[in-house]
N, C-alpha and C positions, 0 to 999 in steps of 0.2 A: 046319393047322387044329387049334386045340387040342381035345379033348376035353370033354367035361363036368365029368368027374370030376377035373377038371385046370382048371378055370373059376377065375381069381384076379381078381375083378373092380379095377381103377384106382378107388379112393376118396380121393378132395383131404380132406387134414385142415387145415380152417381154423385157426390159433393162436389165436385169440381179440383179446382185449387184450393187446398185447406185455410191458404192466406186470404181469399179472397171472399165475394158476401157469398159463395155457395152455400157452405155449412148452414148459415142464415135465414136465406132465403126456403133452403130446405126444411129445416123447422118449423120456420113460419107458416110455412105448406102444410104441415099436419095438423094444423089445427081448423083447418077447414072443411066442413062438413060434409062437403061437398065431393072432396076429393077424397075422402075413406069413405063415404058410401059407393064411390064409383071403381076401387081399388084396394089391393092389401101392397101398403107401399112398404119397401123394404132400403133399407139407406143401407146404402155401400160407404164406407169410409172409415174413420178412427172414430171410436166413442168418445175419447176423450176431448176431440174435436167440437163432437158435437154438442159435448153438454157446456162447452164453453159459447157455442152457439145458441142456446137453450139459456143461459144464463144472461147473456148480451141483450138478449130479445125480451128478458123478461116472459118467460113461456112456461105456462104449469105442465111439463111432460116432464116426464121418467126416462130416461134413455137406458133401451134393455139391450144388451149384447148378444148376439144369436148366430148359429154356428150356420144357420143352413138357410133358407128361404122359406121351405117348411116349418119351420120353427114360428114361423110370423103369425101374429094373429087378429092384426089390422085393429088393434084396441084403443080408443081413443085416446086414451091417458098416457100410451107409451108410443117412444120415438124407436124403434124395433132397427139395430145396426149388424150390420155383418160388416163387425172389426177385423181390419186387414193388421191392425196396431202397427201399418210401416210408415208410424210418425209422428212426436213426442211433441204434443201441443206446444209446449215451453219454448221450444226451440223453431217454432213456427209464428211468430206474432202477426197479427192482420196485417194487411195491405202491404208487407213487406214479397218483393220479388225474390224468391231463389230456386235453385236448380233442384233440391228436395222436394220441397211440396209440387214443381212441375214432373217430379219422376211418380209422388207418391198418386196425382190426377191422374196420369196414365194406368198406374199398375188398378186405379178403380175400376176405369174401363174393361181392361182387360178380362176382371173378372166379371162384371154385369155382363160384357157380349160370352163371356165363354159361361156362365148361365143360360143364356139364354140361347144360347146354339143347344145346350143340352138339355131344354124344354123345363131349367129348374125357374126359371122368372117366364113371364107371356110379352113382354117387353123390356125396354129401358128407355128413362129420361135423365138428363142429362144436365148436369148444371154447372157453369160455363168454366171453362179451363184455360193459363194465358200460355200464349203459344211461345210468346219468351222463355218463359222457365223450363217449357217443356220443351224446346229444343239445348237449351242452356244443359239438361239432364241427358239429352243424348239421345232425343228422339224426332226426327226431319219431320213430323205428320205436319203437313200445312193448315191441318183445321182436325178437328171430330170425324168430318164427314170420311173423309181420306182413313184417320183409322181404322173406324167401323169398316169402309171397305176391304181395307189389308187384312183385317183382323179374320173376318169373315168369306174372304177370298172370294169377293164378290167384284164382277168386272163393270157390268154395267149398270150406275146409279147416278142418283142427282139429289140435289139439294130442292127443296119445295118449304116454303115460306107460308105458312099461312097465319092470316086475322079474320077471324069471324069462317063466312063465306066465302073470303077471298083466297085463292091460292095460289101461288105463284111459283111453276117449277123452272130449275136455270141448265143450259145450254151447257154452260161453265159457270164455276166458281170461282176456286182462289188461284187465280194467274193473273198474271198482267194481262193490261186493256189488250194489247196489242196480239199477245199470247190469246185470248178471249176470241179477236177476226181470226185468226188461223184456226181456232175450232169451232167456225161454224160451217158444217158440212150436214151434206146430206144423214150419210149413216149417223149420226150421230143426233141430228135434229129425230129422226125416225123414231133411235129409240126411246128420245125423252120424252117423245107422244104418248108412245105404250106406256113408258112408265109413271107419266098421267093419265090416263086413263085407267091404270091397276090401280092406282090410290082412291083416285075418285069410287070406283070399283067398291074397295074396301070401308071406302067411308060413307057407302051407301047414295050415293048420288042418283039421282033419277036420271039426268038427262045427257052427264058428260061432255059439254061443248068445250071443247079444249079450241084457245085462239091462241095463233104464232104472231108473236113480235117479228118486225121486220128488225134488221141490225143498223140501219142506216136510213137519216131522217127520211119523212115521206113515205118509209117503206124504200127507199133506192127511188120513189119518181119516176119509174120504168124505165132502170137503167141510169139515168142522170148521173147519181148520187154514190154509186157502187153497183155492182151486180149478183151479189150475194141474196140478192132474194131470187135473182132469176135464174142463176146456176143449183144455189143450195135451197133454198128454203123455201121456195114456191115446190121443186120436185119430192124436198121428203113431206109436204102437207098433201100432193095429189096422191104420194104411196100411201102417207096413211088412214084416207081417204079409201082408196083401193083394198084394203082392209078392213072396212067397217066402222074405223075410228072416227069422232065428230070432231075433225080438226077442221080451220079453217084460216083462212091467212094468206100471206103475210100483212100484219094489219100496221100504223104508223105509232110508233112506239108512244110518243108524246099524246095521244086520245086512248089508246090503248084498255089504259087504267083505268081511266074515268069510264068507261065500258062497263067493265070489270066490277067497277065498285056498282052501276047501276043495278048489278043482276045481268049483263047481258050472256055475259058467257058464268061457265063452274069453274076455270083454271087456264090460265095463261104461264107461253112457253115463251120465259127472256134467253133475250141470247147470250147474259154475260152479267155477270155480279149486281152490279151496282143497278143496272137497266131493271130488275126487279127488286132489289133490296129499296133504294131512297122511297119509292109511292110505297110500298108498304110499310116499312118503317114511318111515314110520313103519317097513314093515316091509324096507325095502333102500334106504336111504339112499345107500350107497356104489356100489350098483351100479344103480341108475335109469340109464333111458337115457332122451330126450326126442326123437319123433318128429314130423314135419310130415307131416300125413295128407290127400291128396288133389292133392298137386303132381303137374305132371308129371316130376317128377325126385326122388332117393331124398333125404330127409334125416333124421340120425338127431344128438344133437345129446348129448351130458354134462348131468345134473339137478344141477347147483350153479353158483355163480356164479365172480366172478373172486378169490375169497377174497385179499384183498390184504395181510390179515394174516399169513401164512403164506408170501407169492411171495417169492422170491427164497430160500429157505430149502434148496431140495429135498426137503423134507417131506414135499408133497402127493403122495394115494393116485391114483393113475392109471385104479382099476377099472373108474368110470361110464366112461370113453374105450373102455376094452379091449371093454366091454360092448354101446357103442354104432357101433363099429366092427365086430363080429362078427355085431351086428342088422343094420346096414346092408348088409353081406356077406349074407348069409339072404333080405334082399328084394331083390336083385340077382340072388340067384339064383333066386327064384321070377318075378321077372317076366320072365327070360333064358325060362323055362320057359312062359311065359303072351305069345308075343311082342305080342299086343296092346297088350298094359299097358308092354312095355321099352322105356325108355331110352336105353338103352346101345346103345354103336358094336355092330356084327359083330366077334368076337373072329377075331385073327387066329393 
């Protein structure tokens, strides 16, 4: 029986787009110390992929092929793959767009969430997929996040941003702006409270101050401006409130952050894409991690996309990975601690 303090949770790292820096970036990632003392990562994708990745990067690993997740043994010298082999390096060259390697990112997913629905990984992180190809392949998901939901037949979830300390959960994501005002409503503001404060929860957070973004400058100006704070967003922060949640708001979107960043609050709730993506992207760009908040399985995911101008180079910074793999690690181990909330198999 392992101990606690000896807890190295099986995290599947999905490559992404085979044409893009995932495979790369992925690599790159295991050679940090950091992140195999805090995990037994398991790479999902083509071997053949990866050792071209491995070769790119100039990286002393071994890339071993392995049938199961069990199989892994977190060893520092090897890149440990569960070969799906659906796709023929040759026929895949970097930074080039096509409908294969967008069909072959999806069928990764597929298998890292249906691992870990069956308690065979304790999470999955994520490395970035382009939503071209993979719709070009025949599949509408608007983002990651939207899969993982379908996949796992999970209704209510959100996307949560975090750098460092900061965390940032959103109202909405990928819709238009306009699409964005029509969903901000009570029920829905309510439950992306709770599903801040379950993360905060899981990541161990002492105090939970969740602050609500107002949607319209000023906060609305008490009515001026819109009335979406006075219809929607003022009443789901007094329900969740009425609840026990430390919500509070609605506060003027534009000071908000700088809040945020001082330490005032643990997690702010945007009401709409962009309104929490540009400050955070703004002030940690390279090490954003991108979480799926309210699955029933861990996902933590890289804040950039499949930068195609740069694959094949070895170029690309690995951080948002290193970062998102150590988040993911963090709530593995909070919800080991919380067994209600976990996941994950009994460690052996």
């Amino acid at each position: 029986m392992r101990t606690r303090e000896l807890f190295r949770p099986f995290l599947g790292l999905t490559i992404g787009d085979p044409a893009g820096i995932g495979p790369e970036i992925v690599a790159k990632t295991l050679t940090h110390e950091e992140v195999r003392a805090a995990c037994r990562p398991v790479v999902i994708g083509e071997a053949g992929i990866m050792r071209r990745a491995t070769r790119l990067c100039h990286l002393d690993l071994s890339v071993r092929a392995i049938a199961s997740p069990s199989e892994a043994t977190g060893g520092p010298a090897f890149l440990e793959v569960l070969d799906l082999k659906n796709i023929d390096a040759a026929s895949c060259p970097s930074g080039v767009l096509s409908p294969h390697c967008g069909r072959a990112a999806v069928e990764y997913l597929y298998k890292a969430i249906d691992l870990a629905l069956t308690r065979e990984l304790d999470g999955v992180v994520t490395a970035p997929i382009n939503k071209e190809a993979m719709v070009q392949a025949g599949f509408k998901y608007d983002g990651h996040t939207e899969l993982f939901a379908q996949r796992t037949g999970t209704k209510d979830y959100a996307m949560m941003l975090v750098v460092g300390r900061m965390r940032v959960i959103h109202v909405s994501a990928h819709t238009s702006l306009r699409g964005a005002c029509e969903k901000v409503k009570k029920a829905r503001i309510l439950t992306v409270i709770r599903l801040a404060h379950q993360a905060l929860c899981d990541l161990g957070s002492r105090k939970k101050r969740i602050a609500v973004a107002g949607l319209n400058p000023h906060a609305g100006e008490g009515g001026l401006f819109g009335r979406e704070e006075i219809d929607e967003i003022g009443p789901a922060i007094e329900a969740a409130k009425a609840e026990g949640l430390g919500a509070s708001g609605p506060y003027p979107p534009d000071t908000l952050f700088y809040r945020l960043k001082g330490g005032e609050f643990d997690a702010v709730v945007a009401m709409y894409h962009d309104q929490g993506h540009i400050p955070l992207k703004l002030i940690g760009f390279e090490r954003g991690v991108n979480v799926t908040v309210g699955l029933p399985i861990i996902r933590t995911s890289v804040d950039h996309g499949t930068a195609f101008d740069i694959a094949g180079t070895g170029t690309a910074n690995p951080r948002s990975m290193v970062e998102a793999i150590l988040l993911a690690a963090k709530f593995a181990q909070g919800r080991r601690k919380t067994p209600g909330t976990a996941t994950a198999r009994p460690q052996k």
